[in-house]
N, C-alpha and C positions, 0 to 999 in steps of 0.2 A: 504494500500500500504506500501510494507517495507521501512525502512529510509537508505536512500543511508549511504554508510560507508562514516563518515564523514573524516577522514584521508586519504582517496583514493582522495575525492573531488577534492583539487586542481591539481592531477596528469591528473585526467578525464576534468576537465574543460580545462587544457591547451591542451589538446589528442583532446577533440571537437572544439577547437578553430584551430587546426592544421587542421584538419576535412572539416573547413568551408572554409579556406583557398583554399586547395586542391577542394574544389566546385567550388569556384569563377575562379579559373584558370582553370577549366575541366579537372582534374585528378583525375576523377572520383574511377579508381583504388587505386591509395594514397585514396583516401580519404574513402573508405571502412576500408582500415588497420588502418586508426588512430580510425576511428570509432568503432573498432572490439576492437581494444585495450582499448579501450574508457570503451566500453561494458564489459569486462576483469573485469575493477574494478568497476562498479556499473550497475549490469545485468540486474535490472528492472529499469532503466532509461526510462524512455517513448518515449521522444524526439528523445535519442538515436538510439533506435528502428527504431524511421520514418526517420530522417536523414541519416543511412544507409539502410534504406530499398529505400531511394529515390536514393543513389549511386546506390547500386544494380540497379536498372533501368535502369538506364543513364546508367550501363553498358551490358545492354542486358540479366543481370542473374534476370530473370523473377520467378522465383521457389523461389530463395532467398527474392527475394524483398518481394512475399507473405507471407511468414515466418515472416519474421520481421512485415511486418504489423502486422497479426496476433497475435502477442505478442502483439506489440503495441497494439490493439485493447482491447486486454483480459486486460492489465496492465492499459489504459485511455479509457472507452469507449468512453468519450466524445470529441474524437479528428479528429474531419470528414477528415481532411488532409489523415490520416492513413486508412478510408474506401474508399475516393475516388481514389486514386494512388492502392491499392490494386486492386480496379475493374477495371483500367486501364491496370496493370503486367494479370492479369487475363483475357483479351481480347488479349493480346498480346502471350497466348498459345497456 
């Protein structure tokens, strides 16, 4: 797995920490764009991946959401969160 750019780090930690925010409060929309920007500067983030692949859901972008899993999947396979929500966007088309 590649090593996240470490100088990007704390730009992307505080982007997913905006992220998480925008989850808790259901602005599901915000919270895709911090995560996208997130994504911007460290692309194989894994977490990354599912966290906005889990916005995409909650916003009805069912297509997106599998995408992201999918990475997610390919970059951690061992992360059943990223196989189970996938098969959930995947029932939902």
């Amino acid at each position: 797995m590649p090593t996240p750019n470490v100088t990007a780090a704390p730009t992307a930690v505080f982007r997913l920490n905006k992220g998480a925010v925008f989850i808790e409060s259901g602005d599901f929309e915000w919270a895709v764009d911090a995560f996208t920007s997130e994504l911007n500067l460290i692309p194989n983030y894994v977490y990354g991946r599912q966290i906005r692949g889990f916005s995409y859901y909650q916003t009805g972008q069912y297509r997106l959401t599998i995408a992201d899993f999918n990475q997610a999947i390919q970059l951690g396979p061992g992360y059943a969160f990223a196989f189970s929500r996938r098969g959930l966007a995947c029932d939902q088309l």
